[in-house]
C-alpha positions as CSV (number, residue, x, y, z in Angstrom):
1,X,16.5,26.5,-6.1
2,X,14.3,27.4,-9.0
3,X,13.5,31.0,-8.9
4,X,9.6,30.2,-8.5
5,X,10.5,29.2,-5.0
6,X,9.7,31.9,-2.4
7,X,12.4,34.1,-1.1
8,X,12.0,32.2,2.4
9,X,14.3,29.5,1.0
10,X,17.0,31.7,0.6
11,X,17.0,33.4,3.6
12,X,16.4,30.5,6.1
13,X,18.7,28.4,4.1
14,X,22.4,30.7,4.5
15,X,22.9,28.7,8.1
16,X,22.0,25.4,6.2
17,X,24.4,25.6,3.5
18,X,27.7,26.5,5.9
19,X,26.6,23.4,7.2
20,X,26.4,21.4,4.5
21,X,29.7,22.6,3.4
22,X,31.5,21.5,6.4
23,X,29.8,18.1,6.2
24,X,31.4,18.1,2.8
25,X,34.7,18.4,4.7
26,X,33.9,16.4,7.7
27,X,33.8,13.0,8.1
28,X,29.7,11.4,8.6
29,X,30.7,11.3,12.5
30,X,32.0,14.7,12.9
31,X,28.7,16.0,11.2
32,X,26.4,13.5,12.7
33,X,27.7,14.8,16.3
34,X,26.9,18.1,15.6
35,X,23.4,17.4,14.8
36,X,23.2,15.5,18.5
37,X,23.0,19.1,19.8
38,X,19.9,19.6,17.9
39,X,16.8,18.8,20.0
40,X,13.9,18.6,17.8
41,X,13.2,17.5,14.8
42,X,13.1,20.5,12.8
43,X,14.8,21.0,9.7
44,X,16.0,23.7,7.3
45,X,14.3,24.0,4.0
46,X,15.9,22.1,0.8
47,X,18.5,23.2,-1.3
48,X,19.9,21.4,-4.2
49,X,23.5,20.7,-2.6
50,X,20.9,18.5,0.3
51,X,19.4,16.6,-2.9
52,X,22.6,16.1,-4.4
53,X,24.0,14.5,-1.5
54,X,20.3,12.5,-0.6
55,X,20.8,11.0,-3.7
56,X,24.6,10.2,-3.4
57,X,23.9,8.6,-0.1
58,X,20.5,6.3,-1.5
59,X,22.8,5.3,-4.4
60,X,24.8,4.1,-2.1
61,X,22.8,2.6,0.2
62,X,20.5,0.5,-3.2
63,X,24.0,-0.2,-4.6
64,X,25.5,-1.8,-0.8
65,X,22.2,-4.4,-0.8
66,X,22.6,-5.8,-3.9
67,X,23.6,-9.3,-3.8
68,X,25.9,-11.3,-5.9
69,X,23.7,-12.5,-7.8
70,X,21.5,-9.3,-8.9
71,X,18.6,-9.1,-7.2
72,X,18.3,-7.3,-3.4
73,X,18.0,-7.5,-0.1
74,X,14.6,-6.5,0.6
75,X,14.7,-4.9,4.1
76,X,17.0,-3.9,6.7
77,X,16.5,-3.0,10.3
78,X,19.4,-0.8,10.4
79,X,19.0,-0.5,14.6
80,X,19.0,-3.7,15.2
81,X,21.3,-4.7,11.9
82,X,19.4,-7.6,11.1
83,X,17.7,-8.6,7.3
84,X,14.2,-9.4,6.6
85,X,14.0,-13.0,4.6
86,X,10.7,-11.5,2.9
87,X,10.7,-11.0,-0.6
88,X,8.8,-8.9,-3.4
89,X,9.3,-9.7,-7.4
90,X,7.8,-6.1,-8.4
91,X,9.5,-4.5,-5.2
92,X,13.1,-5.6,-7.1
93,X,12.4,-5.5,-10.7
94,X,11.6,-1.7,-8.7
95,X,14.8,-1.6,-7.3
96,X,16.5,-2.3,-10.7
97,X,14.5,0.4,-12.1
98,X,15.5,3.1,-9.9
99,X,19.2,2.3,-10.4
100,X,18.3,2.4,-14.0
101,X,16.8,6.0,-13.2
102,X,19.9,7.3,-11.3
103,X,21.8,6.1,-14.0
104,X,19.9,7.7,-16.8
105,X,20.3,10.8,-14.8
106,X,24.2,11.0,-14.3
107,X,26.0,7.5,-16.1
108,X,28.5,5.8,-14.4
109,X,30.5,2.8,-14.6
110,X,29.3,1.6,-10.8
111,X,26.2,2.0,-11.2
112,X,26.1,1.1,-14.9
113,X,27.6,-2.4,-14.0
114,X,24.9,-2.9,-11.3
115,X,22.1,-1.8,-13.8
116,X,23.2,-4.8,-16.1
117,X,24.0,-7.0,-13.1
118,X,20.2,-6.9,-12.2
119,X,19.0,-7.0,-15.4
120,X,20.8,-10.2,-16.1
121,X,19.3,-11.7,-13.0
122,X,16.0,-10.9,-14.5
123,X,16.8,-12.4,-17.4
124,X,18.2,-15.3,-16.3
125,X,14.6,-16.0,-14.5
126,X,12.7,-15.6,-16.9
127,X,10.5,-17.3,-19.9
128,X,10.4,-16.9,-23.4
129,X,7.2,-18.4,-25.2
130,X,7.0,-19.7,-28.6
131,X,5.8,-16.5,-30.1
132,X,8.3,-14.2,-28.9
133,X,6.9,-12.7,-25.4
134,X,9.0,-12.7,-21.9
135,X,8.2,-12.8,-18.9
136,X,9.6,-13.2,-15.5
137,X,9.7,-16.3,-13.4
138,X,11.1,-15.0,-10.1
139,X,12.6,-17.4,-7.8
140,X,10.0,-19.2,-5.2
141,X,6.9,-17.3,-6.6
142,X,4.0,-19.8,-7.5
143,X,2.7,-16.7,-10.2
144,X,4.2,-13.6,-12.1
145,X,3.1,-9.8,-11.6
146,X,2.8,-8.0,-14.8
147,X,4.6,-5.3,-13.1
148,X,7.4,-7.5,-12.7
149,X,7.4,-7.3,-16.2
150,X,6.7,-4.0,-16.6
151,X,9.1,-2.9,-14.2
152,X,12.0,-4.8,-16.3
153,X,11.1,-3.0,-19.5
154,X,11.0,0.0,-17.9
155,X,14.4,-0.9,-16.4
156,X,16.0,-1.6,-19.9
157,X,14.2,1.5,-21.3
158,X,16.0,4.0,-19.1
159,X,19.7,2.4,-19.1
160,X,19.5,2.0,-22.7
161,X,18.8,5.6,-23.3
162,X,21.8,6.7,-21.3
163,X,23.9,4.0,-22.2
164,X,24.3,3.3,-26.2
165,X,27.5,5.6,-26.1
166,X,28.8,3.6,-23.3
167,X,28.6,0.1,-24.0
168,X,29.6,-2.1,-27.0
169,X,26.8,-2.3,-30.1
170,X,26.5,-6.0,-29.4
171,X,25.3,-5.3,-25.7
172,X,23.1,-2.8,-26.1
173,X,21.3,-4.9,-29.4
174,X,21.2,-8.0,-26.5
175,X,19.2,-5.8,-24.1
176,X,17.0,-4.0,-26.8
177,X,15.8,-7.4,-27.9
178,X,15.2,-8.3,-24.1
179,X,13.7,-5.3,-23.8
180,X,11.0,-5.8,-26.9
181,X,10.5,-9.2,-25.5
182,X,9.2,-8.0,-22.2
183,X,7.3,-5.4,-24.1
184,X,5.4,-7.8,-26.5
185,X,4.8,-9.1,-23.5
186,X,2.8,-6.4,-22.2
187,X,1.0,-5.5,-24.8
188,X,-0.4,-9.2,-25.3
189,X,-1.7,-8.9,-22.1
190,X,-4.3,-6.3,-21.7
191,X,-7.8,-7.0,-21.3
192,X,-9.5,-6.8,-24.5
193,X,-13.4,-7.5,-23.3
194,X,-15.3,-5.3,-21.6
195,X,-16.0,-3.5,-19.2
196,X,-12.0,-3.8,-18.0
197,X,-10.8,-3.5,-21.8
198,X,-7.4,-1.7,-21.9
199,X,-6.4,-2.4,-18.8
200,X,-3.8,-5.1,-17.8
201,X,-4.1,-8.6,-16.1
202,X,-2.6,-8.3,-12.6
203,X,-1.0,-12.0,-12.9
204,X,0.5,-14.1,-14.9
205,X,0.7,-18.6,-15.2
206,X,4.4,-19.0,-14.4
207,X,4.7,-22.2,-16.5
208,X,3.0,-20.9,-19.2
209,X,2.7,-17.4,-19.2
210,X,-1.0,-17.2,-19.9
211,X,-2.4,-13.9,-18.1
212,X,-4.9,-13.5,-15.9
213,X,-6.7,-12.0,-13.3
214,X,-8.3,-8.8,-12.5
215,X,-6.3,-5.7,-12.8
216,X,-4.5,-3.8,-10.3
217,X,-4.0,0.3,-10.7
218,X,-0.7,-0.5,-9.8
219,X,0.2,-2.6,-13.0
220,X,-1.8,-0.6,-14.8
221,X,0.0,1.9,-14.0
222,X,3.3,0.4,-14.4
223,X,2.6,-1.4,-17.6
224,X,1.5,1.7,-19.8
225,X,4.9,4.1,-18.8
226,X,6.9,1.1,-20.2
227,X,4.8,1.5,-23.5
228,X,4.8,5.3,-23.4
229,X,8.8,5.3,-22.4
230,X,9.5,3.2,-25.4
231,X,7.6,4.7,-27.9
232,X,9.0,8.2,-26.9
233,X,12.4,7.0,-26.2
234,X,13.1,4.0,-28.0
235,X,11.5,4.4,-31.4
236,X,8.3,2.6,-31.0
237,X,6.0,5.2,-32.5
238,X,3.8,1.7,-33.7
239,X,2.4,2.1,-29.9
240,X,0.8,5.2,-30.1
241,X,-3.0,3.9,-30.6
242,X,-2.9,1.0,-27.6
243,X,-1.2,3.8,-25.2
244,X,-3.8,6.6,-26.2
245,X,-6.4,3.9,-25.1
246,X,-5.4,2.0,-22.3
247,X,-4.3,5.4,-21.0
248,X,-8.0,6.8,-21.5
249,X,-9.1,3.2,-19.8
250,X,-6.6,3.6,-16.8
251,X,-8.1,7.4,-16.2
252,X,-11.5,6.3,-16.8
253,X,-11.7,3.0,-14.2
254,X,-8.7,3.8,-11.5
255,X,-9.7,7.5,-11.7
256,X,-13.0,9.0,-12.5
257,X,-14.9,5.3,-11.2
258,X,-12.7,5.1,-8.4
259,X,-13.2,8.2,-6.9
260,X,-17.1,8.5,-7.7
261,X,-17.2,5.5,-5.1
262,X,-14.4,6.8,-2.9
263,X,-13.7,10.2,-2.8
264,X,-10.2,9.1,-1.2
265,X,-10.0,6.2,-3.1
266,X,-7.0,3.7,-2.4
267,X,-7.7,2.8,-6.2
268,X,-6.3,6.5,-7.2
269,X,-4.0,6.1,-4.7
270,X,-2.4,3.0,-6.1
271,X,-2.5,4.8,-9.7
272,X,-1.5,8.3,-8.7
273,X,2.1,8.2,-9.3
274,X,2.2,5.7,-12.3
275,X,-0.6,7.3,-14.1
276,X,0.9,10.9,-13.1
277,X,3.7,10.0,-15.1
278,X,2.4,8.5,-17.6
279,X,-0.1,11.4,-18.8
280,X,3.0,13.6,-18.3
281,X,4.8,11.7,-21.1
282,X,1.7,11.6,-23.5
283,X,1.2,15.7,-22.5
284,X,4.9,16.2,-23.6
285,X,4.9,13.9,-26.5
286,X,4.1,16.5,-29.2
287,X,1.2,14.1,-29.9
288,X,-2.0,16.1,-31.4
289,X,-4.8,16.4,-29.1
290,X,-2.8,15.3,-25.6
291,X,-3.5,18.8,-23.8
292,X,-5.8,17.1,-21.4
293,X,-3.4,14.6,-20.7
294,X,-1.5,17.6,-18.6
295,X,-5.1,18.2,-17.1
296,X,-5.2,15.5,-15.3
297,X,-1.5,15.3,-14.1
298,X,-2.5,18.8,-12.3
299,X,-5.5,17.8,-10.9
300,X,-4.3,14.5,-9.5
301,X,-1.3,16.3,-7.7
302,X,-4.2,18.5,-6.4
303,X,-6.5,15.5,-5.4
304,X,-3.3,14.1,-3.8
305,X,-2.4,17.4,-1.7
306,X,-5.7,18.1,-1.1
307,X,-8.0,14.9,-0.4
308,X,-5.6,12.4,-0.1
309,X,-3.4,15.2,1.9
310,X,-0.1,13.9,1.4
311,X,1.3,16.7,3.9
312,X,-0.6,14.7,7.1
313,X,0.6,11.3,6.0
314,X,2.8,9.3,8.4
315,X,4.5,7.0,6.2
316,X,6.9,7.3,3.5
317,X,5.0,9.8,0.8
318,X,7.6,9.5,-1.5
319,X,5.8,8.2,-4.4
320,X,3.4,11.3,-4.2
321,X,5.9,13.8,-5.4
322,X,6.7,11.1,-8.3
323,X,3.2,12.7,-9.2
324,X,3.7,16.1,-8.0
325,X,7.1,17.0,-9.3
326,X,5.3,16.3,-13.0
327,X,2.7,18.6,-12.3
328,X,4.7,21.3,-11.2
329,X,6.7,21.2,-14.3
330,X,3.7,21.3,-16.5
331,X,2.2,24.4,-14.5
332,X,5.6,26.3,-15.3
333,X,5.6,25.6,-18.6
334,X,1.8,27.0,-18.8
335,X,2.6,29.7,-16.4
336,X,0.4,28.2,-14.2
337,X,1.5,31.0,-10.9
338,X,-1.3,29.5,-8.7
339,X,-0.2,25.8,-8.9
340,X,3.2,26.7,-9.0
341,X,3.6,28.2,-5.9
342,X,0.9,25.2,-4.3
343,X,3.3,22.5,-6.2
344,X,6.5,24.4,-5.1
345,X,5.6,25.1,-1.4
346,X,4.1,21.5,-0.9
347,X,7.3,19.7,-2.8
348,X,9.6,21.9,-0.3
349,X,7.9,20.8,2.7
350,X,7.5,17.1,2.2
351,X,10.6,16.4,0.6
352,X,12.4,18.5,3.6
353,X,10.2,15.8,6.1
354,X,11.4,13.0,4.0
355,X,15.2,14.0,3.4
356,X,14.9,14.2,7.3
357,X,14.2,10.4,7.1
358,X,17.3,9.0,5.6
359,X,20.2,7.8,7.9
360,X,23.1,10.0,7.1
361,X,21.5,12.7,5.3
362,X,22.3,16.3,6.5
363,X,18.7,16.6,7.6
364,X,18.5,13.5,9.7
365,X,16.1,13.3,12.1
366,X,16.3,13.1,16.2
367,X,15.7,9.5,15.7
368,X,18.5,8.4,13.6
369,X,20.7,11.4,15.3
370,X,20.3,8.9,18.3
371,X,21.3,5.9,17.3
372,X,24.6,7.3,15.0
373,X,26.4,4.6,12.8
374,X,28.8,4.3,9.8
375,X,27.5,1.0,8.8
376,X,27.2,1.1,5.2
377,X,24.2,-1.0,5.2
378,X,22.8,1.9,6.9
379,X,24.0,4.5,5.2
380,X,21.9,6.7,2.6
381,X,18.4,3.9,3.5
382,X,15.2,5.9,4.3
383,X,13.1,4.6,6.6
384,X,9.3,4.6,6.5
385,X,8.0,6.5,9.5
386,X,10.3,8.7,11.5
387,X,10.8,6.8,14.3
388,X,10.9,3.0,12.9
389,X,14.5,1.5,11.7
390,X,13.6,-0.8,8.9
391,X,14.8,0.1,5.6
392,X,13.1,-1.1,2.6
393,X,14.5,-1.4,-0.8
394,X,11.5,0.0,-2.4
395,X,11.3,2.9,-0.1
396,X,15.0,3.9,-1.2
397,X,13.8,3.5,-4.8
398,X,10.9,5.7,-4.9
399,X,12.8,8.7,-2.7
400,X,15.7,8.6,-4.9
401,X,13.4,9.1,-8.2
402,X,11.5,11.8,-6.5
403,X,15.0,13.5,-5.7
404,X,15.8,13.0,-8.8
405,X,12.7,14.5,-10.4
406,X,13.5,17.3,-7.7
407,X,16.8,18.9,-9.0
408,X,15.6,18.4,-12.7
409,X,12.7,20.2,-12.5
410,X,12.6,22.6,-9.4
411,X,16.2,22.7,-8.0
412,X,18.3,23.6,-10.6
């Protein structure tokens, strides 16, 4: 654990990692019938062997649901081992994404091949207009999501980072022309009349590709990390002006607006984690004049512990500390003691709750400790709320980021 962590870690933690050693050893049965002698659901604190083995199991579990041809299966009631038929386009395109994450964290040929196996899929349902722009046509929706689209780029952004030294120079100039496809795009469809300008139309005509619609902080959200993530990572400097403004658009309507007529406004809400991470990448960019860029990342993760009180919520939180992981990283880096310690102790707690919500972790919960399984369907899924069995794609998706933002930043 990083060493701004308090000492408590370390002390309450000694029983936890004997543990975690012999599930090492074990087989998922032996372990899981030791926990049955655990009544409650209290759990040890985190360590970063727990997080490494989280994310081992969620890699698992996004890698297990992926069907033949690319995309996902959405939801699993893991209790009752049944599939929901519903469907989300954004939901998968953020299912490709987070495999694209895990792999740009650690690269590896299994999860590399399902990375392009998704990606293909997307491609393979999708549009290219006369001029040059792409966008998704997912199968049975009547219109697109710009963060479909968004969600792609983003997807192609972060395997191509990680990958050039892996795959052949004729693949990875296939996917970086995908890749400025869906970002051309993007940046054709912001609003450019007031008073919305900068933002992005939510939908999209599927036959045509004409945009439309009012925004949604979501896809805001969604759209300006892809721009942001390319021009940092993928040479696209040119995007510098339309980031700095749609990113001082997306703070000034889903942010200051929003919460003047909600102080616990689900607009925020919706934009916390995307715009979180986005003013994290414009605060680190080296850019002139970004410093209050960081400012806002810090006081978001405060409005989000403190208004929105992430600590009280009883659903999945995951996407919070997608947020508050950032804001951490920028209060060490300014020596920031008093939000570091805030950040650290609130990261440690509701990642510990969360961790406690995925079937087969070593923190499982009395829930899933009573209905044990090996099915690998199950296996490494996080459910929602403690004590419901469904296991959502998405909900996999955003944990596993915020485990991965986790050990990179605060459990090293």
């Amino acid at each position: 654990m990083n060493k701004n962590n308090t000492d408590s870690t370390v002390k309450t933690g000694k029983l936890l990692n004997h543990i975690v050693l012999a599930a090492g050893a074990a087989s998922f049965i032996t372990f899981a019938l030791l926990l049955l002698s655990c009544d409650s659901d209290q759990s040890y604190p985190l360590n970063r062997a727990i997080l490494d083995r989280s994310l081992e199991l969620g890699t698992q579990f996004i890698l297990n649901h992926q069907k033949p041809e690319g995309n996902f299966s959405y939801s699993y009631d893991w209790v009752k081992e049944t599939h929901d038929p519903g469907d989300s386009q954004v939901r998968q395109a953020g299912a490709m994404w987070g495999l694209a994450t895990i792999y740009n964290d650690a690269p590896n040929l299994e999860v590399g091949a399902a990375v392009e196996k998704a990606m293909d899929f997307f491609a393979r349902n999708s549009e290219l207009t006369r001029d040059g722009h792409r966008y998704v046509t997912y199968p049975g929706e009547r219109a697109g999501r710009m963060g479909t689209v968004a969600l792609c780029a983003l997807s192609h952004i972060d395997y191509l980072r990680a990958a050039k030294s892996h795959i052949t120079e004729e693949k990875f100039q296939n996917y970086r022309q995908l890749l400025e496809e869906y970002l051309r795009f993007l940046v054709r469809s912001r609003i450019h009349t007031p008073p919305k300008a900068g933002l992005w139309h939510r939908s999209y005509s599927i036959s045509s590709g004409h945009p439309h619609g009012q925004p949604s902080p979501y896809f805001d959200g969604e759209s300006l990390l892809a721009l942001i993530k390319a021009a940092k990572y993928m040479g696209r400097e040119d995007l510098q002006p339309i980031i700095i403004t749609s990113a001082d658009a997306g703070y000034q309507h889903n942010i200051q607006e929003a919460l003047q007529e909600d102080p616990d406004s689900s607009i925020t809400k919706g934009y916390y984690q995307w715009g979180s991470m986005v003013f994290f990448e414009i605060a680190t960019s080296g850019w002139p004049n970004t410093e209050e860029y960081g400012d806002y990342v810090i006081d978001l993760a405060n409005w989000m512990i403190d208004v929105h009180k992430t600590l009280k919520r009883r659903r999945n939180t995951a996407y919070a500390y997608e947020g508050i992981i950032p804001a951490y990283q920028l209060a060490v880096q300014r020596g920031d003691a008093k939000h570091i310690e805030k950040f650290a102790r609130v990261i440690e707690t509701g990642l510990t709750k969360l961790t406690s919500w995925q079937v087969g972790s070593p923190l499982m919960n009395k829930f899933i400790r009573r209905h044990l399984t090996d099915n690998p369907l199950a296996i490494g899924g996080v459910q929602n709320h403690p004590r419901e069995s469904p296991l959502r794609i998405d909900v996999a998706q955003h944990q596993m980021h915020a485990v991965i933002l986790a050990r990179r930043y605060v459990y090293r």
